[in-house]
N, C-alpha and C positions, 0 to 999 in steps of 0.2 A: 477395610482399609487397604489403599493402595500398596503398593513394595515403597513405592517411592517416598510414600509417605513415612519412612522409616528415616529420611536423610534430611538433610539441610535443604528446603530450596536455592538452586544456584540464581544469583540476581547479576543483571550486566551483560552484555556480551564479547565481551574482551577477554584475553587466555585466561585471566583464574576463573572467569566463570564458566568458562569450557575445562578448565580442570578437574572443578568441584563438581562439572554435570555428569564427566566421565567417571569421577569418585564415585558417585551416589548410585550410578546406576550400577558400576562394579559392589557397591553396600549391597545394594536392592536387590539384589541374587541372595546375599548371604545372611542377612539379616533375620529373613522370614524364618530362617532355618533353625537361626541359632538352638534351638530348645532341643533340637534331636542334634548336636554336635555338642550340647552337654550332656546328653542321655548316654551318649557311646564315650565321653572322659569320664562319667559315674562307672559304667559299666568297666573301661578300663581301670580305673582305677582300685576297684574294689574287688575285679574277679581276677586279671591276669597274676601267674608268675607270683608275682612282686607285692601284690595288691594288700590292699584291708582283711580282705576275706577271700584269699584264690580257691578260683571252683575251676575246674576244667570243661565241665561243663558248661556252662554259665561263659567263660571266657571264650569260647568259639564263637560267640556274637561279638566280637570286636574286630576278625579281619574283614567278616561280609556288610557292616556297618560302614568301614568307614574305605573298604573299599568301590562297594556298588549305592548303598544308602545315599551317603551325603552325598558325593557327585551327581546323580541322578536326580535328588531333592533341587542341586542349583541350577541345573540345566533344563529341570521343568518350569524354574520361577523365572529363570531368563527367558526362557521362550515365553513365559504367561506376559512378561511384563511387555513383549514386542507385539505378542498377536492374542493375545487371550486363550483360551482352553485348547484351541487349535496348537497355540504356539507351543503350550506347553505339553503338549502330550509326543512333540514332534521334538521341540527339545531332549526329552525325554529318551527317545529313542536314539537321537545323533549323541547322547552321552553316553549309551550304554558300549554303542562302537569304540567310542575313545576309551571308555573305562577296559575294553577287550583290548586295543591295541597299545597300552600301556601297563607298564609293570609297577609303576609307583600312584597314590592315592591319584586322580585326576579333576582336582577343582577348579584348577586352572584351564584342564580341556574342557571344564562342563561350563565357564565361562565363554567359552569362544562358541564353540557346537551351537550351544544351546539357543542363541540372543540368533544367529546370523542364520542357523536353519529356518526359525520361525521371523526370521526376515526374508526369506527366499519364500517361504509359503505362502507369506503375504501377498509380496507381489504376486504371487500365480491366483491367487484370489481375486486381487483387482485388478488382473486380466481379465478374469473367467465370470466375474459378481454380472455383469449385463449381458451376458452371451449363450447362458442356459437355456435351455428349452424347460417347462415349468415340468417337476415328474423326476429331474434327472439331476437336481442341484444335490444331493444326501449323494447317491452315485460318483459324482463328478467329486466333490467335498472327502467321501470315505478315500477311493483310490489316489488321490491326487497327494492325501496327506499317507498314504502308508509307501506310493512309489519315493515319494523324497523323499520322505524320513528313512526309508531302506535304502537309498541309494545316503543319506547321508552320515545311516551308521557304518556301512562299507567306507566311504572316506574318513570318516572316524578312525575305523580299526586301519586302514591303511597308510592315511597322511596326519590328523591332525593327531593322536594318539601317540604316536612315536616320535612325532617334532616336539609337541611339552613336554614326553619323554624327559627330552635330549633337553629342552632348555630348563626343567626343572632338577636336571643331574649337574647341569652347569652351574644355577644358580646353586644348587646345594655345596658345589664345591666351594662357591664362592664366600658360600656364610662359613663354612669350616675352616677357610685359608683366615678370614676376619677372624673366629673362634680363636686357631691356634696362636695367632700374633697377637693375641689380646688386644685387640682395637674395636671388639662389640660396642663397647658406651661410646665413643664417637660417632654411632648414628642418631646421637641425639641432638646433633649440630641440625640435623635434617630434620626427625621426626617432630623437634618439640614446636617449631616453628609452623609445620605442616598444621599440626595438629588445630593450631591458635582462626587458622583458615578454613578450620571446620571440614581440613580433608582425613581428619580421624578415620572414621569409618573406610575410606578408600586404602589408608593405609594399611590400617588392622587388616583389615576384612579382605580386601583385593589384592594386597603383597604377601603379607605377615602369615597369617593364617595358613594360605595353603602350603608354604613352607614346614609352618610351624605343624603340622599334623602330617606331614613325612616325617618329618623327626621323629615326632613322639610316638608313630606307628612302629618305630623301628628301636628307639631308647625308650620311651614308654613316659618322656617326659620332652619338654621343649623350652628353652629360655627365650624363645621369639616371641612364646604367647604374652611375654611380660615386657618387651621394649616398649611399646607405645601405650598398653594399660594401665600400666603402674600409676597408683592414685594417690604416690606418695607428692610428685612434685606442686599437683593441682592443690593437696591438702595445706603442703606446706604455704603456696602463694596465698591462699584466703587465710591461713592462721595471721600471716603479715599483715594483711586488710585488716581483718578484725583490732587487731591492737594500735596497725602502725598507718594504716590506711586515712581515705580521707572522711573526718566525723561524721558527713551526712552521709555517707556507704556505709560504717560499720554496723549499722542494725541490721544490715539485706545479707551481714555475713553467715551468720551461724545457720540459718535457712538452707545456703547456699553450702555450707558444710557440711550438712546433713544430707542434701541432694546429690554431693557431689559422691562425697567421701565410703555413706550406708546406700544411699542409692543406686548411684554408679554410672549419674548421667555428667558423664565429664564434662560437655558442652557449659554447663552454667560460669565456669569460670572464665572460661575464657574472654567474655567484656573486660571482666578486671582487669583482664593483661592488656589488649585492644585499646583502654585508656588508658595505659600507664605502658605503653610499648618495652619500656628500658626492660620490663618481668621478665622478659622473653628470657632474656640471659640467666635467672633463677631458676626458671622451668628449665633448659638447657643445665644449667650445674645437678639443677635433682634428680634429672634423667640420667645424665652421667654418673652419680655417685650410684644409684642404684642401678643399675644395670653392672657396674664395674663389684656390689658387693655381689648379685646374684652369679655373675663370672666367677666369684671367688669362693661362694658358698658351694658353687654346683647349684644350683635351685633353678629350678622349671615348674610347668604344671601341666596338666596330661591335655587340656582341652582349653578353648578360650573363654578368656571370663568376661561373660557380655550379658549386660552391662556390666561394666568395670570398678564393681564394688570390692571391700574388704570381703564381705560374705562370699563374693563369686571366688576371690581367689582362696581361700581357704579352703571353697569345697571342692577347687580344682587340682587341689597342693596335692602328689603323692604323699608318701608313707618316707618319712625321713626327707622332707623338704621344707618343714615349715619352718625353723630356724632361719634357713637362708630366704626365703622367699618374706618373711614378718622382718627381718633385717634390713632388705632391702627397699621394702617401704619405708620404713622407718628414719631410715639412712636419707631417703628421697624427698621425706618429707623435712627431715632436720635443718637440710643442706638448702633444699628451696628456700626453706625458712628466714633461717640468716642470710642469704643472698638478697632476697625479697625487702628484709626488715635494712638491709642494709641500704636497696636501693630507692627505698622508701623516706629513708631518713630516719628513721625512726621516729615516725610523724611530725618532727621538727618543721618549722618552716612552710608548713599548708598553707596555700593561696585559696585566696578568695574565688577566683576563678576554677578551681580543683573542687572545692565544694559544689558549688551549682555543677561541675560537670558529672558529677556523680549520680545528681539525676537520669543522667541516659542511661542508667543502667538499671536502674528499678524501672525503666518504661520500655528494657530493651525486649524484643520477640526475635521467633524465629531460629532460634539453634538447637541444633539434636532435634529432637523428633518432637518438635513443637512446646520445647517446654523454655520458660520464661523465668529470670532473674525477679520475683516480685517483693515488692517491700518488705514485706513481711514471709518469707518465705518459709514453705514448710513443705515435706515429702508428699501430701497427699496432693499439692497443687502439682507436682511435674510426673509423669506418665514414662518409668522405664523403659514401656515398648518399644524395643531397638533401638534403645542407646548401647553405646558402647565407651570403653575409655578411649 
């Protein structure tokens, strides 16, 4: 399976589908990963300090994890996904520069390094692909890929290394300056809407994420992993459908509650909102309530919960977070709830024309990683593989 095939195809060629291209391929770094950036929040979670079970031993696999590990894992997939094995192995090597010329996690330098090295090797490829002498193409191929990739772990360690540095101490300021004025749930004026556009994954995964695992490297927890996962607002919108939605839709719900809610492929809800646009505003109120109870609880989780199931976050909740962190679902789902049920009508007044249009949404395809709204829906029909909330 491709990276890419981890996202949304982007259809169009007009700005959102150049947004959503750019999204998916910033996903498509991250996504393949996901499995070993739960492996190193298990491990935090259970061995540091603080933990479940702290070992000292045990817990010295969490600064070379998540300092050289994941960076390196994204800057190999970035390069594989521009040139193939070449790219990634060259990837590989311009992230380790940056991971040396930086002092905080670097997944944002193994975003850049990674895609644009095994884009310069490219090219010298299809310079060089008809100009060989037969004997000398392994030759040409071996040095070609170890000069540039040396020459572009030295720019690594030199320029791009210490500029994310600087822009990921900047932005760090800037979520702490948001933290201390209490104005974190207001970014759910931006995210819930994003989300709806199927730019989830770009978010999470491309903003959120490298943020949120400098934090938690350093507090051993992050409430960024939960702005745009949170499964409570999606939960709450299909509870709405189900009761208050329009009759020929409510049998495709509980399918879709199941997929969305234990699964954790957010994508499926999002048609509901897409035909009944007004949701948008529910999902915005149940982002903001939970996010503003998890502000208040303290609650974070050590690693990203991907897919963005209730299971994921549980197993990523420290040791005295679950309170806040099951509140704030809950809160998210409540809140969606009566926003939803309110802008619904409470099924009052369904148009004829509302029924038939429910149809498009049991025949819709195409969102999250290939998985589909079906009549009848049930968890074995949609494939978690790289969904995320």
């Amino acid at each position: 399976m491709s990276s890419m095939a981890y996202t949304p195809a982007p259809t169009g060629t007009g700005l959102k589908a150049k947004v959503q291209k750019f999204g998916s391929f910033l996903a498509s770094m991250v996504m393949p990963n996901i499995g070993a950036f739960i492996a190193w929040g298990l491990i935090t979670a259970l061995f540091i300090p603080s933990g479940w079970t702290p070992n000292k031993s045990l817990g010295e696999l969490v600064s070379p994890m998540i300092t050289y590990l994941l960076p390196i894992l994204i800057g190999y997939t970035g390069g594989r996904i521009v040139h193939g094995q070449r790219g990634a192995v060259i990837g590989a090597i311009a992230t380790t520069g940056v991971v040396v010329g930086a002092s905080v996690p670097m997944f944002l330098g193994a975003m850049i390094a990674g895609p644009i090295s095994a884009w310069v090797l490219k090219q010298f490829d299809k310079l060089t692909a008809d100009r060989l002498k037969a004997g000398f193409e392994m030759l040409v191929d071996n040095f070609s890929l170890g000069i540039i990739g040396g020459g572009f772990a030295v720019l690594g360690k030199w320029a791009i290394g210490p500029a994310v540095n600087h822009l990921t101490d900047w932005a760090g300021h800037g979520v702490n300056w948001v933290l201390n004025h209490h104005l974190l749930p207001f970014v759910s004026i931006l995210i819930e809407p994003a989300k709806v556009l199927f730019l989830n994954n770009a978010i999470n995964h491309g903003v959120l994420d490298p943020l949120a695992v400098a934090q938690s490297a350093v507090h051993h927890k992050s409430i960024l992993f939960m702005l745009e996962s949170n499964p409570g607002p999606g939960l709450g919108i299909l509870c709405a459908y189900l009761l208050f939605g329009p009759r020929a839709l409510r049998p495709t719900v509980p399918g879709a509650i199941v997929i969305h809610f234990l699964g954790g492929i957010h994508e499926i809800y999002f048609p509901y909102i897409l035909m009944k646009p007004r949701l948008i505003l529910a999902a915005i109120a149940g982002g903001f309530a939970g996010i503003s109870v998890f502000s208040v609880t303290g609650a974070g989780l050590v690693a990203s919960p991907s897919p963005g199931s209730i299971f994921a976050y549980l197993t990523e909740t420290p040791k005295g977070s679950y309170f806040g962190v099951l509140a704030g679902v809950v809160v998210a789902a409540a809140v969606s709830f009566v926003v939803a049920s309110v802008l619904l009508g409470f099924g009052r007044g369904e148009k004829p024309e509302e029924a038939e249009g429910a149809e498009g949404v049991e025949e819709a395809e195409g969102f999250g990683d290939g998985a589909a709204v079906p009549a009848q829906s049930s968890p074995a029909q949609s494939s978690p593989e790289g969904a995320t909330a």
